[in-house]
C-alpha positions as CSV (number, residue, x, y, z in Angstrom):
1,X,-31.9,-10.8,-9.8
2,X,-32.5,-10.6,-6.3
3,X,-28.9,-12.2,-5.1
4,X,-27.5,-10.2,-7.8
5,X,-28.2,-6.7,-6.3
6,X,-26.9,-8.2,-3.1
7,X,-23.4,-9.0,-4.8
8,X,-23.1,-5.6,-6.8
9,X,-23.7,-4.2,-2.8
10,X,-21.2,-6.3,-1.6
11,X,-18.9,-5.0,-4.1
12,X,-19.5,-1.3,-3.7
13,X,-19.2,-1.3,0.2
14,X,-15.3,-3.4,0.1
15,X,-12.3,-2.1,1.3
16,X,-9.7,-2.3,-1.0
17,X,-6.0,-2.2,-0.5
18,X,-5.2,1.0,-3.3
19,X,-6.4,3.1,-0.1
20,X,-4.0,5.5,1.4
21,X,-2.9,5.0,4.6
22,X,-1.7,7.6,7.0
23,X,-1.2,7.7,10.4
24,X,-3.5,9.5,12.7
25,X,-7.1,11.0,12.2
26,X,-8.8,12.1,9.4
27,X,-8.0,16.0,8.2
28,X,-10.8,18.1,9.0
29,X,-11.5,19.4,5.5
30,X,-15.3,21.3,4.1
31,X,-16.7,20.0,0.9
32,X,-17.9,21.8,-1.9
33,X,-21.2,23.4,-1.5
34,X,-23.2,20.9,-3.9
35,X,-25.8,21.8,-6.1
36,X,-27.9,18.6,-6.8
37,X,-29.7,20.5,-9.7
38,X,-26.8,21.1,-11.8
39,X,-25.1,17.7,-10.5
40,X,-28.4,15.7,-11.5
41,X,-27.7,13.6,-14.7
42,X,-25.8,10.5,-16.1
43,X,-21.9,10.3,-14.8
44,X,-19.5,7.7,-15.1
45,X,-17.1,6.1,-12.5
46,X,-13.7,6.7,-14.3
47,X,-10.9,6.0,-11.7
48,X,-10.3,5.7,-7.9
49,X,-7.8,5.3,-5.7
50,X,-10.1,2.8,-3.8
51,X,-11.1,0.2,-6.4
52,X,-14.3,-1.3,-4.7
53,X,-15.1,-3.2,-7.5
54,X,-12.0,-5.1,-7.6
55,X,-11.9,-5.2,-11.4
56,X,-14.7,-7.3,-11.5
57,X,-17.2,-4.9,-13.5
58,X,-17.3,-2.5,-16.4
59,X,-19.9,0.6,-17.5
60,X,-20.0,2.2,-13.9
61,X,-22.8,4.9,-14.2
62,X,-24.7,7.2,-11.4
63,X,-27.7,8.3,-12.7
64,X,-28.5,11.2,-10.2
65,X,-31.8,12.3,-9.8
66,X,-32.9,16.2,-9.2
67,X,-33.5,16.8,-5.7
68,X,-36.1,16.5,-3.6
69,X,-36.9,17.5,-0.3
70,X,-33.1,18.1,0.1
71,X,-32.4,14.3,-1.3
72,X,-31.3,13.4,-4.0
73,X,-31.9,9.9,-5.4
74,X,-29.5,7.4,-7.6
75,X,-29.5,4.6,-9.1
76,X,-26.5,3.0,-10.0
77,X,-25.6,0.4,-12.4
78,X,-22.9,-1.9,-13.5
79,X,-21.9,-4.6,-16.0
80,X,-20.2,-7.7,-14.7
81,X,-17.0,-8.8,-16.6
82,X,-18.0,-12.3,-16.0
83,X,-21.7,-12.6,-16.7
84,X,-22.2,-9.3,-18.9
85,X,-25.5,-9.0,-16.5
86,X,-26.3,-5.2,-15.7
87,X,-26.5,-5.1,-11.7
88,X,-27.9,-1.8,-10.1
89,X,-28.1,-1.2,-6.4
90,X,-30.4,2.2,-5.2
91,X,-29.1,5.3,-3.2
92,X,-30.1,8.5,-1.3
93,X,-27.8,11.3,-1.0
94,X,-28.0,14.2,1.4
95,X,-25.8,17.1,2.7
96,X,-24.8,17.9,6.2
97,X,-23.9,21.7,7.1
98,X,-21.5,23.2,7.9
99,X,-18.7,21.1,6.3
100,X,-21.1,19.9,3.2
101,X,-20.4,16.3,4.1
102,X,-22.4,13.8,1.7
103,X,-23.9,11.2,3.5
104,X,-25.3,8.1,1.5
105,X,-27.7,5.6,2.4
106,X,-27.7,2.3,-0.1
107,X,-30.8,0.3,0.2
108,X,-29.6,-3.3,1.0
109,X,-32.1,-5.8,1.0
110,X,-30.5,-8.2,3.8
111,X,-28.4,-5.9,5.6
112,X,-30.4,-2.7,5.4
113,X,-29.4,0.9,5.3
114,X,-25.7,0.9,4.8
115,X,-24.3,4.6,5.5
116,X,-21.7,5.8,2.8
117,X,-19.8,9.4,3.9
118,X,-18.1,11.6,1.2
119,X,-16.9,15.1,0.7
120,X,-17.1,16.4,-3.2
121,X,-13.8,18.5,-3.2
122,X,-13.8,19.6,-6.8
123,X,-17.1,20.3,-9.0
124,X,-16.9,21.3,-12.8
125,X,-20.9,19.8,-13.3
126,X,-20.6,19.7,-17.5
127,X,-17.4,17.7,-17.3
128,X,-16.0,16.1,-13.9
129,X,-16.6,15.5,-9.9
130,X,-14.0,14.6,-7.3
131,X,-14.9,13.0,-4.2
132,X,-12.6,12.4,-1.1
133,X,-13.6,10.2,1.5
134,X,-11.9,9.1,4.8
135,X,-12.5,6.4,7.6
136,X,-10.3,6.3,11.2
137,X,-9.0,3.1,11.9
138,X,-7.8,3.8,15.7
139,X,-4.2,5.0,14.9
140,X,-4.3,5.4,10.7
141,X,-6.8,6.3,8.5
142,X,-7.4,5.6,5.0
143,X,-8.4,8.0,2.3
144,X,-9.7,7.4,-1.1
145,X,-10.6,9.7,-4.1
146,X,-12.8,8.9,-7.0
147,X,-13.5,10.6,-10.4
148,X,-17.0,11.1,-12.1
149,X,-17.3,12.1,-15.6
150,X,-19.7,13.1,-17.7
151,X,-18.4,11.1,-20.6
152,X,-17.2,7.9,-20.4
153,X,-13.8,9.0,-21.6
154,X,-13.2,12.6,-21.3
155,X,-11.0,14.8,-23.3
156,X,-10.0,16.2,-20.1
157,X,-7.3,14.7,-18.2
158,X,-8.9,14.6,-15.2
159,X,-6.3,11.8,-13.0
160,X,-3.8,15.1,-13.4
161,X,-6.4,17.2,-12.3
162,X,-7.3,15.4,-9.1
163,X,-3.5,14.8,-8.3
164,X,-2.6,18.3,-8.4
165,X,-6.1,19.1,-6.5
166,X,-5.0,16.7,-3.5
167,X,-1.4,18.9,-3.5
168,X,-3.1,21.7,-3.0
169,X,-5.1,20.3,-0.4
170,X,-2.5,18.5,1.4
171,X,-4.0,15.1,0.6
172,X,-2.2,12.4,0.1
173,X,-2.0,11.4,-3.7
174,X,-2.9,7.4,-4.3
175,X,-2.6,5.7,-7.3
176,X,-5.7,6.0,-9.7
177,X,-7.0,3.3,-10.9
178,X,-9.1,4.1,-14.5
179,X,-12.6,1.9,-14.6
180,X,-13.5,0.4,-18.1
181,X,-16.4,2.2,-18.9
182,X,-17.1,0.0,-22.3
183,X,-21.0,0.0,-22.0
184,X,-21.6,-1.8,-25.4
């Protein structure tokens, strides 16, 4: 079990290619202002733009902790395609004033603390989240959003909701890629 919560971290910290790419820095945007009480609970992974997983897992869930001492804790589990085995990998969440930057610390057993940064951009906590993240590369920097639901398929479309989010916020729009979130 050991080497397999080293290969779900593997997986969750690649780069993938579905990134956006733009030339220059990173846009200087401010997150939503969290509220880890109302975002605690089960969500599901159900698309990116940034498929980290590389299609090789089903039944992404978060299972967010409440709060404490200004952290929140997750746990987060998967299902391999291949072996059907459930892999989970543990996090820490914080939030960083005055842009309400997330900043994510997964426990990795052989290379540590590896640092995650995020911004929510859009919060509906009984439904959906929307996450934007950014690196700099020198002279481009890639972008990625990702949806969490609180149902494994929503009603909602929530790809068209994220698309027309990053218009107004003068993101660039990726291609989504939905998750299968079969958990049976």
């Amino acid at each position: 079990m050991f080497f397999v919560k080293i290969a779900v971290m593997y997986l969750i910290l690649g780069v993938s290619f579905a990134q956006v790419r733009v030339p220059g820095s990173c846009p200087n945007i401010t997150g939503t202002n969290h509220n880890g009480y109302r975002g605690s609970g089960l969500w599901y992974e159900y698309a990116t733009t940034q498929d980290k997983f590389k299609n090789t897992t089903r039944c992404i869930q978060y299972h967010m902790y409440l709060p404490k001492n200004g952290v929140i804790f997750a746990l987060v589990s998967v299902i391999s395609k291949k072996t059907s085995v459930l892999l989970e990998v543990e996090a820490e969440v914080t939030m960083s004033k005055p842009d309400n930057m997330m900043h994510t610390i997964v426990r990795d057993p052989i290379l540590g603390l590896q640092p995650i940064l995020f911004f929510y951009i859009e919060e509906v906590y009984d439904n959906y989240l929307i996450t934007w993240n950014c690196n700099n590369y020198g002279s481009y920097n890639e972008q990625a959003m990702t949806i969490y639901t609180r149902q494994a398929n929503p009603t909602t479309n929530v790809i068209r909701k994220a698309q027309q989010l990053a218009l107004r916020m003068g993101l660039p729009q990726g291609k989504f890629i939905k998750y299968d979130n079969n958990c049976n």
